[in-house]
C-alpha positions, -999 to +999 in steps of 0.1 A: +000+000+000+011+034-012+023+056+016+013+091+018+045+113+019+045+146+016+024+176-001+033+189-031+033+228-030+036+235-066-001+236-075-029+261-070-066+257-051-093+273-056-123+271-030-158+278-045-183+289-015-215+293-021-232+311+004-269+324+012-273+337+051-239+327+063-224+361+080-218+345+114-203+312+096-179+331+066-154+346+086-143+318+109-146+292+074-124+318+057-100+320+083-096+278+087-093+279+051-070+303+045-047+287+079-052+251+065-039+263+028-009+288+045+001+262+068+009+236+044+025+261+019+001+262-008-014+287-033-050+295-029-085+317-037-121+317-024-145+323-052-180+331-026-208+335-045-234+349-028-273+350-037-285+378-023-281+371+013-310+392+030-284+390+063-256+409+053-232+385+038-222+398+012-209+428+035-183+401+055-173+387+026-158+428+011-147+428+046-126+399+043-117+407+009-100+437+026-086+419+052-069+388+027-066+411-004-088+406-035-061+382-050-073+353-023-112+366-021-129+365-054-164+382-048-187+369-072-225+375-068-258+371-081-288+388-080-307+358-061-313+325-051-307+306-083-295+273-068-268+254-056-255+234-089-259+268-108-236+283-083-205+259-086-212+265-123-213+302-118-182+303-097-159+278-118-159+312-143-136+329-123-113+300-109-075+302-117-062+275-099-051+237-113-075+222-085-111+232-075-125+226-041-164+225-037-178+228+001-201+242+024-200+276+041-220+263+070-188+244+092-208+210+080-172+204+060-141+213+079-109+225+059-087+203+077-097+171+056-085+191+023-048+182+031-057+144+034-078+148+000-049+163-016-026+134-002-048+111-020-051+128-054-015+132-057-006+095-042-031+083-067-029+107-096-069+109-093-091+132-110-115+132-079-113+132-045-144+132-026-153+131+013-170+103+028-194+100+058-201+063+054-167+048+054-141+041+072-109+041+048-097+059+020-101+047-014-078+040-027-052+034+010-032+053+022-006+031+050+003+065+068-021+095+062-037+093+102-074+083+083-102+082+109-135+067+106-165+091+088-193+100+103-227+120+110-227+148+137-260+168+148-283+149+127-315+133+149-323+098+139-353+108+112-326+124+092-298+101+092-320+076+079-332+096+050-296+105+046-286+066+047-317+053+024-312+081-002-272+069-005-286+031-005-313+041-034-289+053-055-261+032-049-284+000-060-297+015-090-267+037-101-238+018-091-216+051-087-187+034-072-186+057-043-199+054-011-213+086-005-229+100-035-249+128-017-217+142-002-207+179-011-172+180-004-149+177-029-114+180-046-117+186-082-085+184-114-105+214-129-104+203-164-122+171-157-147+192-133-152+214-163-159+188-186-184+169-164-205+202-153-207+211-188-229+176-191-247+182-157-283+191-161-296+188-126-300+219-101-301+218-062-292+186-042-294+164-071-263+182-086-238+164-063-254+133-075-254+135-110-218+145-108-201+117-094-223+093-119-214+114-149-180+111-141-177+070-138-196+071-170-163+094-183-140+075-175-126+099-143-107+083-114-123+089-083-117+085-043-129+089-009-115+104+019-134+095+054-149+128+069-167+137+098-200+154+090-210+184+114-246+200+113-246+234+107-237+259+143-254+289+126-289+289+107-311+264+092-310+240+073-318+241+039-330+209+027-366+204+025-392+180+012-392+197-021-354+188-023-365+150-015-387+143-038-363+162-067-335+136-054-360+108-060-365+120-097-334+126-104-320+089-095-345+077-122-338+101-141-299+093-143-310+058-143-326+058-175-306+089-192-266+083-183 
């Protein structure tokens, strides 16, 4: 088994955020980011893209442009909510580095896994790297790269199962190859991610999904780093019923179109 060594410094990361009502999360994120990418000597942006926040983030995020310089904080808005896929989309516009990281704002996706994903992608050579709440080893292994078990924090029983049976669902009928096909944090080489969102029709939470089964069906090399999955400390969810039933159609949707 491979052993994980040491980063390689000589490539460049960019972070796309979306964000809608995250003013009391974006600063702290921001600041773990920015450490996490500093620390281990690596060249980095945040693209946020922000859809109309009615609380004011847009506002942090100038202020932390002024704080980081405009070089690492890459404002780009839009005039409303308009969906997660959509923003990824929107965002990958403006990135300029060789790798694309795609996460949450909300703390569910702590920047200290993106070393171990980039470990893994340059072990590996992969075109993918994605995290992992239902496993308890990387894919492909790693003998030395301190991998703990994923898992589900803050989530009451109701959820976890929805989370679980919509991962099942799909994995039966899809076959993705992945463990966690719902998950939405991610390493992307960004001309593969280019070339797969150009094929990606879905919006919202089905995005993720559609993804990682386009990109099996391109040939990509994928893995899966074990994360630790933390609900979010400030606001409210966002996933609703309407979201559910969108996830239902659009497993049968990939299943009879991909």
């Amino acid at each position: 088994m491979p052993t994980s060594g040491t980063i390689d410094s000589g490539h460049k990361y960019s972070v796309i955020l979306p964000t809608y009502n995250e003013r009391k999360n974006l600063p702290v994120i921001v600041w773990l980011l920015a450490n996490t990418f500093d620390t281990n000597r690596l060249e980095w942006e945040i693209i946020i893209v922000d859809d109309a926040s009615p609380d004011g983030t847009l506002e942090i995020a100038k202020q932390l442009q002024s704080v980081y310089g405009e070089n690492r904080i890459i404002l780009k808005p839009r005039a409303g909510k308009l969906g997660l896929g959509t923003a990824y989309i929107h965002g990958l516009n403006f990135c300029t580095g060789d790798f694309v990281i795609i996460m949450d704002a909300d703390f569910s996706h702590h920047p200290k896994f993106i070393p171990k994903f980039i470990k893994l992608q340059q072990t590996y050579n992969l075109d993918i790297v994605t995290g992992t709440r239902y496993s308890s080893y990387s894919t492909p292994g790693l003998q030395d790269a301190d991998i703990s078990p994923g898992g589900v924090y803050g989530w009451d029983l109701k959820r976890k199962l929805v989370s679980r049976g919509a991962n099942f669902l799909a994995d039966t009928v899809l076959d993705p190859g992945v463990s966690d096909l719902t998950g939405s944090f991610r390493l992307y080489r960004i001309a593969a991610l280019r070339h797969i969102i150009s094929l990606t029709l879905s919006k919202g939470y089905v995005f993720q999904m559609e993804m990682m089964v386009r990109a099996r069906a391109l040939g990509y090399t994928v893995g899966e780093v074990p994360i630790t999955f933390v609900d979010r400390i400030y606001g409210e969810s966002k996933l609703g019923a309407d979201e559910i039933v969108g996830y239902a159609k659009g497993v049968w949707a990939l299943f009879t179109g991909v």
